[in-house]
C-alpha positions in Angstrom: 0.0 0.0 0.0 1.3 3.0 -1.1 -0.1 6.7 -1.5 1.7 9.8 -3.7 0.5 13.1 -3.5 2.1 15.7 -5.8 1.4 19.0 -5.1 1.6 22.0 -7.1 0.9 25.0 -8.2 -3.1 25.4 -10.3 -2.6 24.6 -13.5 1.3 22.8 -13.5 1.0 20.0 -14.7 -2.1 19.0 -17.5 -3.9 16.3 -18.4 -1.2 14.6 -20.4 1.0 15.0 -17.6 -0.8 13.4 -14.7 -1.6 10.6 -17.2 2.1 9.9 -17.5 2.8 10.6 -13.9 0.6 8.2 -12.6 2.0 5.5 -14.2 5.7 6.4 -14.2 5.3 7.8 -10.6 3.8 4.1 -9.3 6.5 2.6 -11.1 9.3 4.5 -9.2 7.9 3.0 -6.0 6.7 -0.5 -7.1 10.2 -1.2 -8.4 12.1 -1.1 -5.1 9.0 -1.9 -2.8 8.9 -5.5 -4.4 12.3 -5.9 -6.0 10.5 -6.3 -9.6 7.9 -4.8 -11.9 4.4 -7.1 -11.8 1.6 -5.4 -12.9 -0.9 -7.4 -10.7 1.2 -5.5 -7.7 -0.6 -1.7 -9.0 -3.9 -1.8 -7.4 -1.6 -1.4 -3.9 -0.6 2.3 -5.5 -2.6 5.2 -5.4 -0.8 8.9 -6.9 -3.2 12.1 -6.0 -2.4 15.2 -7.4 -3.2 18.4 -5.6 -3.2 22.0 -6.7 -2.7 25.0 -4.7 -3.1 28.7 -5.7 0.3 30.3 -6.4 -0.4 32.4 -3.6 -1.3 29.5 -1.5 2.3 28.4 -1.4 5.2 30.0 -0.3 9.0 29.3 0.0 11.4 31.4 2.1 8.8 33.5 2.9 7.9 34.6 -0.4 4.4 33.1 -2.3 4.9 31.3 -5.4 2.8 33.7 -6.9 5.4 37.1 -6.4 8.3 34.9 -7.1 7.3 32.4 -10.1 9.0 30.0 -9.1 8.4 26.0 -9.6 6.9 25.1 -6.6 6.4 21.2 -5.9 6.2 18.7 -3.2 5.8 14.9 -3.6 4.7 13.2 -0.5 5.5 9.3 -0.4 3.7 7.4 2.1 4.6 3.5 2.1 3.8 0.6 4.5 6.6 -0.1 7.3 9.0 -2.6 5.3 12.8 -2.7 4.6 12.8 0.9 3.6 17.0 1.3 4.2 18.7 4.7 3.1 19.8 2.8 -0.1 16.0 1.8 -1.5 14.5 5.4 0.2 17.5 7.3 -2.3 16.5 5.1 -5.0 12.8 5.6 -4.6 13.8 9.7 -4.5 15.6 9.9 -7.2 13.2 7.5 -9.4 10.2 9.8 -8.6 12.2 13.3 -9.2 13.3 11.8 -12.2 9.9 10.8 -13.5 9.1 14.2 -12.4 11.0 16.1 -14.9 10.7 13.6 -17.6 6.7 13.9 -17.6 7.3 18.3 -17.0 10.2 18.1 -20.2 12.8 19.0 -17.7 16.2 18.4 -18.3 16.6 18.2 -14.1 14.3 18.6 -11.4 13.7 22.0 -10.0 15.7 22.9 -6.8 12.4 23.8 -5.1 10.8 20.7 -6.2 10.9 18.7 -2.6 10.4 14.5 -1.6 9.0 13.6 1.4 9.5 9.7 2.2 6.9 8.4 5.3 6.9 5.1 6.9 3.3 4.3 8.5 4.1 2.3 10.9 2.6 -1.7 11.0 -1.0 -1.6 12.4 -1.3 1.9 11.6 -2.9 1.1 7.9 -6.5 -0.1 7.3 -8.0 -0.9 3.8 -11.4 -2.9 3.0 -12.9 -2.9 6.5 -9.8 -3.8 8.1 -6.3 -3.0 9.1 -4.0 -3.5 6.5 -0.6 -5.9 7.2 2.6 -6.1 5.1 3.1 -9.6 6.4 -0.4 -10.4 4.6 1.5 -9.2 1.6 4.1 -10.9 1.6 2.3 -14.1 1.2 1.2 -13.1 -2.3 4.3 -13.7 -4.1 4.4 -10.4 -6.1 7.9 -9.7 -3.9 11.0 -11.1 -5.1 12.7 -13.7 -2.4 15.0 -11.8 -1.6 13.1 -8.4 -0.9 10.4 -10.7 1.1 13.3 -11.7 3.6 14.7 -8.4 3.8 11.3 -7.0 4.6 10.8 -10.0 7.2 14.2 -8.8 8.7 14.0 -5.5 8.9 10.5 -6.0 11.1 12.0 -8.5 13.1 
């Protein structure tokens, strides 16, 4: 279970965009959550996007709106698993990257900001009920060796 919210300024990013960005922005996270692509493994994925005024939004003390610039902030929120600096920097740099690909940037935008949440186990409910990775990890969409480190790490 995982939820991305991309928020930006009204009117950022269009139709097209969010198309591509739900799909490529799911993929950044599925990758490294389960240690391969399986499409059956989606449904677990849900990417909002949220706009804000220009003068809603401020950095340094100054609105988006006086100072133009690219304001955006991704907000990852993913089940408590192995989540070790090395697959959180991964997951950060997949989603920036799909970022400016989908916006036709060559980079992302200094003042486009990741935040990477852990929810912790028992703390996630879904279809009447809390939600458990361990019930996940029975369903074989995880490679071996991710399943163990996830098993591991919540040991």
């Amino acid at each position: 279970m995982t939820v991305i919210t991309v928020n930006t300024t009204a009117g950022r990013l269009n139709l097209e965009q969010r198309r591509t960005l739900a799909r490529t922005l799911t993929d950044a996270v599925l990758v490294p959550e389960i240690g391969q692509f399986v499409e059956a493994a989606r449904v677990g994925f849900q990417v909002h996007f949220v706009e804000r005024a220009a003068d809603m939004i401020a950095i340094g003390g100054v609105l988006a709106a006086d100072s133009g610039q690219d304001v955006m902030h991704i907000d990852i929120a993913v089940m408590d698993a192995d989540w070790n600096p090395q697959v959180r920097a991964d997951v950060i740099e997949r989603i920036l990257a799909a970022m400016a690909e989908a916006c036709g940037t060559d980079a992302p935008a200094p003042t486009w900001w990741v935040n990477f949440r852990t929810i912790d186990e028992g703390s996630w409910g879904s279809s009447g009920s809390i939600t458990s990775i361990h019930d996940l990890l029975n369903t074989g969409v995880f490679t071996p060796e991710r399943a163990a480190a996830i098993r591991a790490a919540l040991t």
